[in-house]
C-alpha positions as CSV (number, residue, x, y, z in Angstrom):
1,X,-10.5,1.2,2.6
2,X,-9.4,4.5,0.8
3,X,-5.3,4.4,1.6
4,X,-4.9,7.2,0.0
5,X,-7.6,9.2,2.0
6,X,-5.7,8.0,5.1
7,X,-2.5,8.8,3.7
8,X,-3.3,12.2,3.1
9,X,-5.7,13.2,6.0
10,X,-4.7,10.6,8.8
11,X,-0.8,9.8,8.0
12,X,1.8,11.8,9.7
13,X,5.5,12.5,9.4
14,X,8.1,10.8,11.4
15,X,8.8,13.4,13.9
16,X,5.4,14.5,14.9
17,X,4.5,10.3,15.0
18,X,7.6,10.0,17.5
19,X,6.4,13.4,19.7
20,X,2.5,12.0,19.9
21,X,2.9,8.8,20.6
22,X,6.3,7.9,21.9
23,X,7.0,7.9,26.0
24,X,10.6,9.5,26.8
25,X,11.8,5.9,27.4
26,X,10.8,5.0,24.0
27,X,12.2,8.0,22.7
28,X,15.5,7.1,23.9
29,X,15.4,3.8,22.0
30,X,14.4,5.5,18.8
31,X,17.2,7.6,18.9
32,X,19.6,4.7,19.6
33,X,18.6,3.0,16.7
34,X,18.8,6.1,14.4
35,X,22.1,6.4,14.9
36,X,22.6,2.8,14.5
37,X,21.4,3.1,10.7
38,X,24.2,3.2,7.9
39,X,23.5,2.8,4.5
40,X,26.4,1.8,2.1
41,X,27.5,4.3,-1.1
42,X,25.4,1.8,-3.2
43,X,22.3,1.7,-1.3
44,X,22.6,5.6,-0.9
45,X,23.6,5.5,-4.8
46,X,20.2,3.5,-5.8
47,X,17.9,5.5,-3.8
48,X,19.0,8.6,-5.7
49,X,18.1,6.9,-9.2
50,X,14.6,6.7,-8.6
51,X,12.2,8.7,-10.8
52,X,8.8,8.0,-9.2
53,X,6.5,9.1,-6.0
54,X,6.4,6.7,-3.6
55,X,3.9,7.2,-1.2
56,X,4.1,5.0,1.9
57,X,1.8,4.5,4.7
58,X,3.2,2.7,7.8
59,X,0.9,1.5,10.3
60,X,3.0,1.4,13.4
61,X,3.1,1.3,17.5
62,X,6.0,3.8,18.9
63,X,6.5,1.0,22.0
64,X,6.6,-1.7,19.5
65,X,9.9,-3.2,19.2
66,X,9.9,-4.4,15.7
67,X,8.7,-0.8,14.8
68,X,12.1,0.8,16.3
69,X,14.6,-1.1,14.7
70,X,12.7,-1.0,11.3
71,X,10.9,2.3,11.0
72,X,14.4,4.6,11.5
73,X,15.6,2.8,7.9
74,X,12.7,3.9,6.3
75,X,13.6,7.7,7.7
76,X,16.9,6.9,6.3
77,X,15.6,6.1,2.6
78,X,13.4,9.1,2.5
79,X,16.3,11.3,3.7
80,X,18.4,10.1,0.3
81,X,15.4,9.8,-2.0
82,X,13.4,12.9,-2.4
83,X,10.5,10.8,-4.0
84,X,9.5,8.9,-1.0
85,X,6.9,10.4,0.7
86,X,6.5,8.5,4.1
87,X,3.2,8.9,6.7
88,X,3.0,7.2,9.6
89,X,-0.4,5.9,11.8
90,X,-0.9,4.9,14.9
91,X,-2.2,0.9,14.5
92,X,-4.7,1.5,17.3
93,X,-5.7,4.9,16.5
94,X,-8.4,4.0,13.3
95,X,-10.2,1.6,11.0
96,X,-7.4,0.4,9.4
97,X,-6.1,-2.0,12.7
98,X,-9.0,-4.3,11.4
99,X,-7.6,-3.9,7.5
100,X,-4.1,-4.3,7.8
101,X,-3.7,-8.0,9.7
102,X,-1.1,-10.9,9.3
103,X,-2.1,-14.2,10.4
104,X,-5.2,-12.9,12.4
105,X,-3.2,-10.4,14.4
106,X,-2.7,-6.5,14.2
107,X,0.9,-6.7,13.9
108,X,3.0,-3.4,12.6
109,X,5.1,-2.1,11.1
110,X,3.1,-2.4,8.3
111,X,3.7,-0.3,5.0
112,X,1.7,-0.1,2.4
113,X,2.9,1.4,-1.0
114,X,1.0,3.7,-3.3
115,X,1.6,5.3,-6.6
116,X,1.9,9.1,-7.1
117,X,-2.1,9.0,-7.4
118,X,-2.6,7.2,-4.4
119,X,-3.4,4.2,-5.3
120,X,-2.9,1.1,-4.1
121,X,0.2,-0.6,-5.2
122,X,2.1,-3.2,-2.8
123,X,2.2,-4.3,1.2
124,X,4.8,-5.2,3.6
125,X,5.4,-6.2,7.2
126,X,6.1,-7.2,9.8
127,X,9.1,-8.0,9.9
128,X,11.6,-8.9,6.9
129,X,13.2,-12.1,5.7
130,X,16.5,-11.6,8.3
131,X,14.5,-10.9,11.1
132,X,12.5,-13.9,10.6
133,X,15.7,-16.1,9.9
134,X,17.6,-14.5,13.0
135,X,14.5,-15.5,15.2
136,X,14.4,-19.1,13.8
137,X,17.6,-19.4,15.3
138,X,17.1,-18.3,18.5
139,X,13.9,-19.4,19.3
140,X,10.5,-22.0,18.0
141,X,7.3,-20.9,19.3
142,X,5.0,-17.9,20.7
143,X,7.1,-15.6,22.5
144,X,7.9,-12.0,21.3
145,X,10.9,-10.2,21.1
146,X,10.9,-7.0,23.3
147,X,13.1,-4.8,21.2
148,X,14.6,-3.4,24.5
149,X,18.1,-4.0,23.1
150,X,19.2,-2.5,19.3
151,X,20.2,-6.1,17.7
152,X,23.3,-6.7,15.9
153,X,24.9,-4.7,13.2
154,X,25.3,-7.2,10.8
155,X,21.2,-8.2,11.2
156,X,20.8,-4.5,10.9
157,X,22.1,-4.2,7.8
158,X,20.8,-7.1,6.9
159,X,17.4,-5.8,7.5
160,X,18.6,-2.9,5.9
161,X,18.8,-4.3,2.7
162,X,15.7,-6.4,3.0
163,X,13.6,-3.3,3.5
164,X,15.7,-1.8,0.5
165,X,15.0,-4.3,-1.5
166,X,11.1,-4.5,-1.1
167,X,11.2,-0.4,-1.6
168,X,13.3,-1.2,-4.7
169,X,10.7,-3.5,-6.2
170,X,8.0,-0.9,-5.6
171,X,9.9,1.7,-8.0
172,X,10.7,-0.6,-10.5
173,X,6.5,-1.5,-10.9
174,X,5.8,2.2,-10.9
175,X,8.7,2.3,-13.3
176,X,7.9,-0.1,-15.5
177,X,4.1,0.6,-15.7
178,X,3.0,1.7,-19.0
179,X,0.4,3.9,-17.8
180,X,2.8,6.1,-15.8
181,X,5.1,5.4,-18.5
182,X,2.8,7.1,-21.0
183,X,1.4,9.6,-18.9
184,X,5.2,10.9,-17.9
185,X,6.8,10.2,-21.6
186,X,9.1,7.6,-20.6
């Protein structure tokens, strides 16, 4: 699969993702969660140190629950760092729904990370390590949560800086790459 063709011809931005495909219901919730989203002076500080493109394709569903407490931090990242270039898909709305599974199922968000050239360089989803942990806790077995409610602040931020973290680690291999190294003289 060419990401980087679907990036650049398929993806689309936050706001035109949220007016295509989002029912005024679902709207509402997005918009809760926006303004649920704080990042701290450090988190804000470390975005604005980066020195790469990031390109970032997010296969996502607007009803999908995971999708609106996630997506809005990504939103919030690209708002503080001017290299982060983020494009959204619809997970039912092209080839990549069969690429892009985990554990056999089409589950989103899903991001995938390219370099400044588009290629292929990390993938991420569905959900991040404090999600996971918080839904240990509460419940063993098949259910789903329905993302009806904004969760907790404190799991918010901790999701927060999961997400953060995993963008982090993207920068520092495009950082720390000697071919981009050599190609932009650092």
């Amino acid at each position: 699969m060419d990401w980087n063709e679907i990036f650049e011809n398929h993806g689309i931005g936050y706001g035109d993702f949220l007016a295509q495909y989002a029912s005024d219901a679902e709207m509402g919730l997005w918009r809760q969660m926006e303004a649920a989203i704080e990042l701290t002076g450090p988190q804000l500080e470390l975005l604005g140190s980066w020195t790469r493109e990031i390109r970032v394709l997010c296969m996502a569903g607007a009803w999908c629950g995971d999708c609106i407490q996630q997506i809005p931090i990504f939103e919030r990242f690209a708002a503080s760092c001017p290299g982060l270039r983020i494009r959204y898909v619809d997970r039912d709305g092209g080839p990549w729904k069969e690429s892009l599974t985990i554990c056999g199922g089409a589950r989103v968000p899903q991001v995938l990370f390219l370099n400044e050239e588009g290629e292929f360089v990390a993938r991420h989803g569905d959900r991040t390590l404090s999600k996971y942990r918080q839904m240990s806790r509460e419940q063993l077995g098949g259910t789903c949560p329905t993302g009806i409610g904004l969760p907790p602040a404190e799991l918010t931020a901790a999701v927060i800086q999961d997400w953060l973290e995993e963008f982090e680690r993207v920068h520092w291999i495009l950082r720390l790459s000697p071919r981009l190294r050599s190609k932009h003289g650092d």
